[in-house]
DRENLUM-436874 format. One record per residue (C-alpha): residue number from 1; x, y, z. Coordinates in nm, 2 decimals. Layout:
N
 pos      u      v      w
 NUM      X      Y      Z
...
This chain:
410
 pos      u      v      w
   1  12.13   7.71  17.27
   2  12.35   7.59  17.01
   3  12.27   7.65  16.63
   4  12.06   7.36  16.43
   5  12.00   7.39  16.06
   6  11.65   7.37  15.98
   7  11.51   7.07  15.83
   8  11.52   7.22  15.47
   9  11.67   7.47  15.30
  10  11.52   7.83  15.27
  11  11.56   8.09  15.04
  12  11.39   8.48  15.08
  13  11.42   8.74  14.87
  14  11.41   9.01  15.13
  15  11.38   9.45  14.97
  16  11.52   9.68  15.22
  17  11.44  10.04  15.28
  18  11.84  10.08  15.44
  19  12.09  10.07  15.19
  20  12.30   9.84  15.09
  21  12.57   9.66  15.12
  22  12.44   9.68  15.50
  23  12.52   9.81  15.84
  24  12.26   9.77  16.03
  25  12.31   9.48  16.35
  26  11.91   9.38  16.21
  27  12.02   9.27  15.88
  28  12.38   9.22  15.88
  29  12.44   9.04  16.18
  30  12.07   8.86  16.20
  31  12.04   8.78  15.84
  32  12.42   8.76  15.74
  33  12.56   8.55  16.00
  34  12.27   8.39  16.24
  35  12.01   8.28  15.92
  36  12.28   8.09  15.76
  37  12.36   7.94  16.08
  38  12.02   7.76  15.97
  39  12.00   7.72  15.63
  40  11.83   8.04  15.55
  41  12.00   8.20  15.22
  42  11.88   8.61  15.22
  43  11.89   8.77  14.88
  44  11.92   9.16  14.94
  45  11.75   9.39  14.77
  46  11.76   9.74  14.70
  47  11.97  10.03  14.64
  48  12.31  10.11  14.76
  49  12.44  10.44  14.96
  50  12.63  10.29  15.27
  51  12.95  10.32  15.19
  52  13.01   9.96  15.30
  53  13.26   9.72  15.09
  54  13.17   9.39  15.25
  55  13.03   9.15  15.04
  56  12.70   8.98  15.12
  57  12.85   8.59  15.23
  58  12.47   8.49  15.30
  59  12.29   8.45  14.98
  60  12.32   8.76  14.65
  61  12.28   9.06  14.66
  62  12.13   9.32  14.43
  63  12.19   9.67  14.41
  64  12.00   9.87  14.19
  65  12.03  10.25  14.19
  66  12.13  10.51  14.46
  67  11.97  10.66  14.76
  68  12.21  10.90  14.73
  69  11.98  11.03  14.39
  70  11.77  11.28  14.39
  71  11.48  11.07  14.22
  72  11.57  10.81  14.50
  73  11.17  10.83  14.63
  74  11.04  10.81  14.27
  75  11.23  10.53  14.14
  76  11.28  10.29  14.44
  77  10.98  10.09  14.35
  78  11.12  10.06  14.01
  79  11.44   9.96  14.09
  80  11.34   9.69  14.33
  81  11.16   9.58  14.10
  82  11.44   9.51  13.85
  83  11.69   9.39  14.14
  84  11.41   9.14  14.21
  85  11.40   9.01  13.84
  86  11.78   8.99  13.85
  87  11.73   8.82  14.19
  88  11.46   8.53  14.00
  89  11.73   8.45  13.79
  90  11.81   8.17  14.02
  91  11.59   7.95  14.22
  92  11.32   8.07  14.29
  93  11.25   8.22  14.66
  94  11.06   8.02  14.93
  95  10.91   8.39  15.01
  96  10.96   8.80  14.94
  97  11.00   8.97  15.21
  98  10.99   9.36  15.31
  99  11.10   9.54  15.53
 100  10.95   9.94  15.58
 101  10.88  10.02  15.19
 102  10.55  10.10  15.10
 103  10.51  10.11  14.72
 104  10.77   9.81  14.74
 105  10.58   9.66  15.01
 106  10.26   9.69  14.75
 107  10.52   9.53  14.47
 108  10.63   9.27  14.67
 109  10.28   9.18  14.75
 110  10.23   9.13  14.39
 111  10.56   8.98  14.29
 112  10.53   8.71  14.50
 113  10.14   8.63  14.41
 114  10.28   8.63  14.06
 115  10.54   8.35  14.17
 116  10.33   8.14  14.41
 117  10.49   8.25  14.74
 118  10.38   8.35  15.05
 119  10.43   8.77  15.12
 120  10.62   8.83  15.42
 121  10.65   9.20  15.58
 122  10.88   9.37  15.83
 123  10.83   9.68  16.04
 124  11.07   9.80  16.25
 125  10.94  10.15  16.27
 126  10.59  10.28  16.17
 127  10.66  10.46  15.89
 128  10.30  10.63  15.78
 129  10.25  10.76  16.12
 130  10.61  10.94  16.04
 131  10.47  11.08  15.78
 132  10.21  11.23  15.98
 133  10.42  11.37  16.22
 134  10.59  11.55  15.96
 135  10.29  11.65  15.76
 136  10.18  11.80  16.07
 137  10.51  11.94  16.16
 138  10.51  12.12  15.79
 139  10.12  12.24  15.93
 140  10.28  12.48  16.18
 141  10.44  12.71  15.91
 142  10.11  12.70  15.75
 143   9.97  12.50  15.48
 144  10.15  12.55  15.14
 145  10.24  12.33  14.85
 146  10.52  12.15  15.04
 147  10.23  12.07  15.31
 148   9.98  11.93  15.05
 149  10.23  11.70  14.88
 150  10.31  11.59  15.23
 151   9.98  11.52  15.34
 152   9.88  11.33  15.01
 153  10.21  11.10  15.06
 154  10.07  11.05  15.47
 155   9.74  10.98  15.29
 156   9.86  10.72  14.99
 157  10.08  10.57  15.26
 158   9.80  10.51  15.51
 159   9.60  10.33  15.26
 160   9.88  10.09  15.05
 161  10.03   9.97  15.41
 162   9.68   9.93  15.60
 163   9.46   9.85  15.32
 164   9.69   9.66  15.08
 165  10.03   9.55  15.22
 166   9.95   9.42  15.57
 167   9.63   9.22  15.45
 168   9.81   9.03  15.22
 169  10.08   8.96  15.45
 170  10.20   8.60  15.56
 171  10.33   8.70  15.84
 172  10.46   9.06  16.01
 173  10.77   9.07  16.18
 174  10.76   9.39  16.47
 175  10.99   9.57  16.62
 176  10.84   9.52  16.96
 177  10.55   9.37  17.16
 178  10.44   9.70  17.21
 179  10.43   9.72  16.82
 180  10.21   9.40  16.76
 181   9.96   9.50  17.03
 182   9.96   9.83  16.87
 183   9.88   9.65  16.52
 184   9.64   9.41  16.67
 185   9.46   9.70  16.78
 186   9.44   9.80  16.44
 187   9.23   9.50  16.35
 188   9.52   9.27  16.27
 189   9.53   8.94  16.39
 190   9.83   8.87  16.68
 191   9.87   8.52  16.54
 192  10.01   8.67  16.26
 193  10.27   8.86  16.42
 194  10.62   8.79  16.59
 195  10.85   9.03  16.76
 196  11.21   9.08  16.70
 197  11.34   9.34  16.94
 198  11.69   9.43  16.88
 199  11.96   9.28  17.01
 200  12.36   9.27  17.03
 201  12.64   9.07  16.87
 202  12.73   8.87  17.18
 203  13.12   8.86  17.10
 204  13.11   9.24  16.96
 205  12.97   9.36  17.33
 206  13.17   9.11  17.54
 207  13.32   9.38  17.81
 208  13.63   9.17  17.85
 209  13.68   9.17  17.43
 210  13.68   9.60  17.46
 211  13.97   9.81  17.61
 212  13.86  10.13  17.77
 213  13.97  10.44  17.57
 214  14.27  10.61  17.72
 215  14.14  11.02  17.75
 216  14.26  11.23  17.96
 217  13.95  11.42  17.95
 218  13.75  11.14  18.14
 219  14.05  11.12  18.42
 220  13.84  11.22  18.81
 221  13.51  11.24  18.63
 222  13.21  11.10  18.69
 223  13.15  10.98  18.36
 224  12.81  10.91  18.21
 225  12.69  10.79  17.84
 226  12.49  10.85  17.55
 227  12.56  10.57  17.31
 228  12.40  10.72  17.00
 229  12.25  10.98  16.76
 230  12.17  11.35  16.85
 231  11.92  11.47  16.69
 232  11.64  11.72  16.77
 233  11.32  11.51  16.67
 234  11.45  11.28  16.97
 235  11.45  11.55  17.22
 236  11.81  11.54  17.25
 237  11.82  11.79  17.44
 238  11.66  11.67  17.74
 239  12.03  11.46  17.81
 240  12.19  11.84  17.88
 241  11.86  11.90  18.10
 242  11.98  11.61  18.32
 243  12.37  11.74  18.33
 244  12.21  12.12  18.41
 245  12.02  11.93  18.73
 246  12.37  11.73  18.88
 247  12.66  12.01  18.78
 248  12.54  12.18  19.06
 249  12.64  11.92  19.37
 250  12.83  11.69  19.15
 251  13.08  11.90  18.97
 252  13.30  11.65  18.84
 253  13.01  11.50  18.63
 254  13.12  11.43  18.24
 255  12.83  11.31  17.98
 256  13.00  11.14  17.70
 257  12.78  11.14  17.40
 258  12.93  10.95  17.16
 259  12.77  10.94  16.84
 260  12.70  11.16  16.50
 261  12.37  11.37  16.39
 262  12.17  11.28  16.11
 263  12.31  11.65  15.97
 264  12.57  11.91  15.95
 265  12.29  12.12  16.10
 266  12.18  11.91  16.37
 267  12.50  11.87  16.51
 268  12.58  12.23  16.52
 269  12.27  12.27  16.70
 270  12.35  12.08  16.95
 271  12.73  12.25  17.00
 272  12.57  12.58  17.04
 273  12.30  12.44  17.31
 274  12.59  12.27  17.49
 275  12.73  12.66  17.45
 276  12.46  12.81  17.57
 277  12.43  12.62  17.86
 278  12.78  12.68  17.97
 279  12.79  12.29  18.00
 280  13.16  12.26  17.80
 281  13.28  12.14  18.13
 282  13.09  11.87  18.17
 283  12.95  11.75  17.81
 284  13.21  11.55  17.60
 285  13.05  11.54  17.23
 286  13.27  11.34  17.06
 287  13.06  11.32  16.68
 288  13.13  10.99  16.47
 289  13.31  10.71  16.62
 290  13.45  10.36  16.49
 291  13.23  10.14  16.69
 292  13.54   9.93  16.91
 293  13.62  10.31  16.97
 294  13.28  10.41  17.14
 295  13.28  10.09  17.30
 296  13.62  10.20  17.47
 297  13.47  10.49  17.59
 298  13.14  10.28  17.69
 299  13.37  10.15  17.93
 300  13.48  10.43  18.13
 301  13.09  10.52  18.15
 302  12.97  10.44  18.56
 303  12.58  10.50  18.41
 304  12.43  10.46  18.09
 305  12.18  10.69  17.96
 306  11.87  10.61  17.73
 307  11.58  10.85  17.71
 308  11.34  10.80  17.41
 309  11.06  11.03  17.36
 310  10.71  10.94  17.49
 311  10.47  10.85  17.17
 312  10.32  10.66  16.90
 313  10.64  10.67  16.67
 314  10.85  10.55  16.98
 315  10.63  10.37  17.20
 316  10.65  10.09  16.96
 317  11.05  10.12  16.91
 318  11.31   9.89  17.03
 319  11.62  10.11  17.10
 320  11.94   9.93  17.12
 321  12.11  10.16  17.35
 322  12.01   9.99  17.66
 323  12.08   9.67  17.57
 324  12.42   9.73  17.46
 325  12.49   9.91  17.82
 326  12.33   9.62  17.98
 327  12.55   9.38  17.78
 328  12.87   9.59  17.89
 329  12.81   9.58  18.23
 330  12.69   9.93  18.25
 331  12.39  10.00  18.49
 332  12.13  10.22  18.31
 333  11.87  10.46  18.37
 334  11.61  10.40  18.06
 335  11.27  10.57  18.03
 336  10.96  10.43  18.04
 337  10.83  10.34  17.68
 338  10.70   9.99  17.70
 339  11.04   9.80  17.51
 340  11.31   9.98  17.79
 341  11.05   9.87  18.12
 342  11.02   9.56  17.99
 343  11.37   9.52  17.95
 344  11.42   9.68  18.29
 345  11.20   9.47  18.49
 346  11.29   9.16  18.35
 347  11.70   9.21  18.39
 348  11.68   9.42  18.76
 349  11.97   9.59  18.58
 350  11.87   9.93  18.58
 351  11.65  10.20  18.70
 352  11.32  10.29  18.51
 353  11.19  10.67  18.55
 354  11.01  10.88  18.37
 355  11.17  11.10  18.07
 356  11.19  11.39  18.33
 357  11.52  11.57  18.39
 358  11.46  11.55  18.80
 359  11.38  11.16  18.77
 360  11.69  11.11  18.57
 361  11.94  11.32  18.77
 362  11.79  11.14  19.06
 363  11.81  10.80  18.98
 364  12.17  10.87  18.82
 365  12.26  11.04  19.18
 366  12.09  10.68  19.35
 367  12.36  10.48  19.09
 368  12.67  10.71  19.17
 369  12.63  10.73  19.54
 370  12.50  10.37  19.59
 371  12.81  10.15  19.48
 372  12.70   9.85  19.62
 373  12.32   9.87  19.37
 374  12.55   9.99  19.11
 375  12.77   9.64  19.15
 376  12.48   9.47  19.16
 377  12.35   9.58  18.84
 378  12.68   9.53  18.65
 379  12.61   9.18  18.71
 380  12.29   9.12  18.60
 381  12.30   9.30  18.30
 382  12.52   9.08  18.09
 383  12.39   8.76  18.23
 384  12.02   8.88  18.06
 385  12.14   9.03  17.77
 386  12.29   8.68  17.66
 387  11.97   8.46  17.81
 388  11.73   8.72  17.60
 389  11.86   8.93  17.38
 390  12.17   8.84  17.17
 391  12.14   8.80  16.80
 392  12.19   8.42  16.79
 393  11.89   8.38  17.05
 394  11.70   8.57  16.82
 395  11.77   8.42  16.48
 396  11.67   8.08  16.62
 397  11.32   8.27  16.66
 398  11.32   8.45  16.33
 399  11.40   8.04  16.18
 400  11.18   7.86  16.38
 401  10.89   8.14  16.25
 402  11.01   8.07  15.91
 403  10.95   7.69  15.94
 404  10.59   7.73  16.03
 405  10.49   8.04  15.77
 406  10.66   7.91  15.45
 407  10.51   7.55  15.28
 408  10.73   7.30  15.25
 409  10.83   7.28  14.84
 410  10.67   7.00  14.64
C-alpha cells in the first residue's frame, strides 16, 4: 500500500528512554522515515549516549544531558523536562508522547494537561515487572541496602505507571498482542490499546540487496544463526545446549552468533562456556558487527535460530530476530512465546517448538535433512514479512491510530 499523507498535519513531542540521536529500527526507521511519509513531524526527546551523528530529518530534536552520567536515573525527569520546554518553543504539539519512562511518563502526563493535549504512552517492554525481577534477583544474596532501594524503586514504579501514567493515557501503544491482552487483564480497556510489533526495513533486509560474507570458516559447514545479543538474563546459553545435542551426528555443524553482550563481562562468560564445552569447533562468536556485515553472514546461515525465554518480561516481547530471518529467506526455528507462534503460524515459514535443547536440535535436524520443507520455507518467509511486517505497513497503522486519538485543531 502506497504512502498517503494524512489529512492534516501532526506534530508529537515524543521522550524516549533510548538515547539519542537514535538507533533503534522502532524510532529511527518508524518515526524518522515512515511518519513523515504522512505528515507526522516527531520531536525527540531526551538524553544522548548513542554515539550516533545523524541528524534527526523528521521534526527537532532535543538532547539534554547524558546517559552516560552517573546521576543519569536522578536527573532524567529533569532533563526532559527542560528538552520539552526547549521543544514548546515552536508550535505547540498535537500530543506528548512516551515511550518506557516512568517519572517522565508521570511528567508528560502533566505537561501535556498543562498544554491542552491528549497524553499518549508507549511500552515496548514492561519495565516495573523488570524491576521486580531484579529486586528479586538482588533477594537471593540476601536482603541488604542494595535490595531495599531496589524494592522501593519496584514499588514507586508499580504505582506511577499503573496508578498514574496509564490512567491518564490517550492511547497505549504495545509491543505485542500478547502485551495488550496482558494490560487488559490488568483492568485496562483494549480499545485503548494498538499493537506495534517490530518489524524490518524492507530495502535493508532485501536478500538480493546483501552479499554473503566471504569466511573461510563457514566453507563445508552446516551453518546456523543467532542474529543478536548474548547475554545471560536471556538464557543464552541454551543456543550451545542445542550445538552440544547435533555435534554428535552432524559434525560439521557451525552456529554463527553474531552479535555483542551488553558487557565486557557477559561476553567473556560466554567465551569460557563455549570453552568449557569444547564447542570451539563448532561455535563461531563473532562479537559486534556493522549491520550489512551480519547480514552477509545471515546469508550463509541454512537455519535461523530464535529462542526467547518463557515469562512475563518476554511473553509480551516482540523479538525482531525472526522476522529479519524470515525477511532473508532464512527458515527458522522460533520458540513458543505468543509474538514468535503467531508469526509462525501465520507465515508457514518456520518450525515452532518449545525452548527445549531436544525440540530445537530436532526441528533444526527436520530443516537440514529435509531440503525440499527447507525450500519451501525460504519462500514464504519474505513474501509475509513484506504483506505484515515491514516498517512502512506499520507506520500506515501507527498514522491512521493517530488520526482517530488526537482532535482535530481549532
Amino acid at each position: 500500500m502506497p504512502s498517503q499523507p494524512l489529512s492534516r498535519q501532526l506534530s508529537i513531542a515524543f521522550i524516549i528512554r533510548d538515547p539519542l540521536p537514535p538507533i533503534r529500527a522502532d524510532v529511527l526507521t518508524l518515526f524518522g522515515a515512515e511518519m513523515p511519509r504522512y505528515g507526522v513531524r516527531t520531536e525527540l526527546v531526551g538524553q544522548s549516549g548513542s554515539g550516533a551523528r545523524d541528524p534527526w530529518h523528521a521534526g527537532g530534536m532535543y538532547e539534554v544531558g547524558s546517559l552516560k552520567s552517573r546521576f543519569a536515573a536522578v536527573l532524567s525527569p529533569l532533563w526532559d523536562l527542560l528538552g520539552l520546554l526547549r521543544a514548546r518553543r515552536g508550535a505547540r504539539p498535537d500530543c506528548i508522547q512516551v515511550r518506557d519512562k516512568i517519572a517522565s511518563g508521570l511528567l508528560g502526563r502533566w505537561a501535556a494537561a498543562l498544554l491542552g493535549v491528549p497524553f499518549v504512552y508507549w511500552m515496548s517492554f514492561p519495565i516495573v515487572e523488570g524491576y521486580e525481577v531484579r529486586r528479586d534477583e538482588i533477594a537471593l544474596h540476601g536482603k541488604g541496602l542494595k535490595w531495599l532501594a531496589h524494592a522501593v524503586r519496584a514499588a514507586a514504579s508499580r504505582f506511577v505507571v499503573y496508578r498514574l501514567v496509564l490512567p491518564g493515557a490517550r492511547h497505549v501503544f504495545v509491543q505485542s498482542e500478547a502485551m495488550a491482552d496482558w494490560l487488559a487483564a490488568k483492568g485496562f480497556a483494549r480499545s485503548r490499546m494498538t499493537a506495534v510489533p517490530m518489524g524490518v526495513d524492507a530495502e535493508l533486509f532485501d536478500r538480493a540487496r546483501v552479499d554473503p560474507v566471504d569466511d573461510l570458516r563457514l566453507d563445508g559447514r552446516r551453518v546456523l544463526l543467532y542474529l543478536g545479543r548474548v547475554a545471560q538474563a536471556r538464557k543464552s546459553g541454551f543456543l550451545l545446549d542445542v550445538v552440544e545435542q547435533l555435534r554428535g551426528t552432524m559434525p560439521e555443524v557451525l552456529l554463527v552468533i553474531a552479535g555483542d553482550a551488553p558487557s565486557d563481562d557477559e561476553m567473556a562468560w560466554m567465551r569460557a562456556e563455549i570453552a568449557r564445552r569444547q564447542l570451539g569447533e563448532h561455535v563461531l562468536l563473532t562479537g559486534w558487527l556493522p549491520q550489512r556485515t551480519a547480514l552477509g553472514y545471515a546469508l550463509r546461515a541454512e537455519v535461523g535460530l530464535s529462542p526467547i525465554p518463557r515469562g512475563e518480561l518476554y511473553d509480551v516481547s516482540s523479538p525482531t530476530k525472526l522476522v529479519e530471518y524470515l525477511a532473508l529467506g532464512i527458515p527458522s526455528v522460533a520458540n513458543d512465546i505468543p509474538d514468535q507462534a503467531l508469526v509462525i503460524e501465520q507465515s508457514g515459514a518456520g518450525l515452532c517448538v518449545p525452548m527445549e535443547a531436544g525440540a530445537f536440535a530436532g526441528a533444526v535436524r527436520r530443516l537440514l535433512e529435509d531440503k525440499a520443507l527447507a525450500a519451501e520455507f525460504a519462500l514464504r518467509g519474505p513474501a509475509y514479512v513484506k504483506s505484515h511486517r515491514t516498517y512502512a505497513i506499520l507506520g500506515r497503522i501507527v498514522a491512521e491510530t493517530y488520526t482517530k486519538i488526537l482532535p482535530d485543531r481549532k
